[in-house]
C-alpha positions as CSV (number, residue, x, y, z in Angstrom):
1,X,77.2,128.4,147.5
2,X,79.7,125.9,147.6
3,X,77.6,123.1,146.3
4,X,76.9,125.3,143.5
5,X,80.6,126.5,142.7
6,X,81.2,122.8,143.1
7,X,78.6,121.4,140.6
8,X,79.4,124.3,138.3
9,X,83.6,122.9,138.6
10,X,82.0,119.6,137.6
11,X,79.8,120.6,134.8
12,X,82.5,122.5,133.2
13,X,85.4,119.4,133.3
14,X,82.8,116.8,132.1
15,X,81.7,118.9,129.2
16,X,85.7,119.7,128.2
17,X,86.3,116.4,128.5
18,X,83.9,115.3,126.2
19,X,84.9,117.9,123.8
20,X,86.4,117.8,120.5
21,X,89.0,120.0,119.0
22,X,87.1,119.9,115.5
23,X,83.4,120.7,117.5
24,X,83.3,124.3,116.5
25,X,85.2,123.7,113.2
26,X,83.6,124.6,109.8
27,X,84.1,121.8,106.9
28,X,87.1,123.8,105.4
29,X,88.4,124.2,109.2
30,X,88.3,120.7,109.8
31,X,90.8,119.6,106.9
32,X,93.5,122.7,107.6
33,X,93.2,120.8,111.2
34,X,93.6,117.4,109.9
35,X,96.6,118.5,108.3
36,X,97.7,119.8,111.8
37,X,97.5,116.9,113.3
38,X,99.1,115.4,110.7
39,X,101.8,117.1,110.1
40,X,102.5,116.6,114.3
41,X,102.3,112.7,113.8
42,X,99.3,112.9,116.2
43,X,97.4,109.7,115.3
44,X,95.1,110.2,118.4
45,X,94.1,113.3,117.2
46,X,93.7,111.5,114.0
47,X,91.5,108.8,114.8
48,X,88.9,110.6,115.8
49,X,88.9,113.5,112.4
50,X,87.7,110.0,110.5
51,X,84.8,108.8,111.0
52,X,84.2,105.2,111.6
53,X,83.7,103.4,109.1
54,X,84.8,105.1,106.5
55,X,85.9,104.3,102.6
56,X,89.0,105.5,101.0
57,X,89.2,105.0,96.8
58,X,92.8,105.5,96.3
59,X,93.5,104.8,92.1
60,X,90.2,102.8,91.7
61,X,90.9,100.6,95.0
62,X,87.9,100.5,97.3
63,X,88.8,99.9,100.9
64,X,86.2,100.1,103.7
65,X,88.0,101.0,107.3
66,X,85.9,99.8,109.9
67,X,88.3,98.9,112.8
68,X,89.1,101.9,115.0
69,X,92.2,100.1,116.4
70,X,93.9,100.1,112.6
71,X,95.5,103.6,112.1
72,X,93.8,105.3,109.6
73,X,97.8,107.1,108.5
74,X,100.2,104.8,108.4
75,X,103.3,107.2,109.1
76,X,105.7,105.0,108.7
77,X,104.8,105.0,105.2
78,X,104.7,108.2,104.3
79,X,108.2,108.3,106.2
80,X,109.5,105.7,104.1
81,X,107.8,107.8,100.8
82,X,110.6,110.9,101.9
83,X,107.2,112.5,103.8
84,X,108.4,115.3,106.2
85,X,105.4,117.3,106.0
86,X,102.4,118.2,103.8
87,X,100.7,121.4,102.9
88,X,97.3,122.9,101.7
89,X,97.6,124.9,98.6
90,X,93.8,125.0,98.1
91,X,90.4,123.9,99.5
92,X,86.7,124.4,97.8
93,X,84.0,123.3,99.6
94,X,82.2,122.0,96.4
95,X,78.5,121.7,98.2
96,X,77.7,121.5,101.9
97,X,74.6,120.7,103.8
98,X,73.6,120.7,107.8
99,X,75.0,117.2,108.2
100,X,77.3,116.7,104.6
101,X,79.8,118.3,103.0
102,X,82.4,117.6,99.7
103,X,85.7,119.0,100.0
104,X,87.9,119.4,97.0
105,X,91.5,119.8,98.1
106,X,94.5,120.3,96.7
107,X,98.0,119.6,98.8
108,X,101.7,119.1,98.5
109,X,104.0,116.8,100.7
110,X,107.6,118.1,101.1
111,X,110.9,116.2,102.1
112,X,113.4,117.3,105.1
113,X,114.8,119.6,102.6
114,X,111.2,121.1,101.6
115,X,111.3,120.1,98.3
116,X,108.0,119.0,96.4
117,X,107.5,115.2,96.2
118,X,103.6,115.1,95.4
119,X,101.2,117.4,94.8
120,X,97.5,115.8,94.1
121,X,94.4,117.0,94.8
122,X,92.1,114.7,96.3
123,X,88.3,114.6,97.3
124,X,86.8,114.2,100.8
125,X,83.2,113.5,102.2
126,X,82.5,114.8,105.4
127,X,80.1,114.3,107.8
128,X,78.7,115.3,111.2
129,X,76.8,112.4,112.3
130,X,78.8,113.0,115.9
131,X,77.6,116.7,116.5
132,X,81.1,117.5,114.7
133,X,83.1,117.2,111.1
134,X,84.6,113.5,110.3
135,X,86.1,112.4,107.1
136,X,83.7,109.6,105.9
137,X,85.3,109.1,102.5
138,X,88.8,109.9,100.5
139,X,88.7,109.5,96.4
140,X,92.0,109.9,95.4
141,X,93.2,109.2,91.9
142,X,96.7,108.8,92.3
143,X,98.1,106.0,95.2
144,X,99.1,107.8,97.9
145,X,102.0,106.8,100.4
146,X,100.5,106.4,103.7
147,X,97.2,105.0,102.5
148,X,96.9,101.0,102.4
149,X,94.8,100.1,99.5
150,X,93.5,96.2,100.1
């Protein structure tokens, strides 16, 4: 019994710690969670919502992020833009398949004092190559602060 309660102990820990917070996510899920992360500065957690690689068009600028190492926010950035935090205002899931999905969605990011300093809606491709959503692609038609454009 107590080689099973043992093995049991064992199973459970190895399969939570190969566990992602986005695995049981839906598409729309995953983005109010990237903002989460986000929002907490958490580029751990945001490393692993992108997938890798990954492209980001930001204002006609094609950049191709293969290196894991490279953040994929630069917060400092976004700091620098007068970035305290960002909001959703909407999200469509414009078509979704067992292993794709586009994601129009629209957000705000707000200074220290919450006012508005951009509002932009931008367009994400997901995938779940992993067994779980990633952002494999941002258009974007407007630069955005935060996003290095080569």
């Amino acid at each position: 019994m107590k080689q099973f309660l043992l093995g049991l102990a064992i199973t459970l820990f190895m399969s939570t710690a190969t566990a992602h917070p986005q695995d049981n996510l839906t598409p729309e899920g995953l983005m109010h969670y990237y903002l989460k992360v986000l929002n907490e500065e958490n580029l751990q957690a945001l490393q692993d919502v992108y997938h890798f690689p990954h492209i980001k068009l930001v204002s006609g600028q094609l950049m191709v992020v293969e290196d894991k190492n490279i953040p994929v926010i630069d917060i400092e950035g976004l700091k620098k833009s007068g970035w305290k935090y960002s909001a959703i205002k909407t999200i469509k899931v414009l078509s979704q398949g067992q292993n794709a999905a586009l994601i129009e969605m629209n957000f705000s990011r707000f200074d220290a004092q919450d006012k508005e300093i951009l509002n932009q809606t931008t367009y994400y491709n997901l995938t779940k190559n992993k067994g779980y959503w990633q952002i494999i692609s941002i258009h974007s038609m407007g630069a955005l602060a935060g996003v290095k454009a080569k």
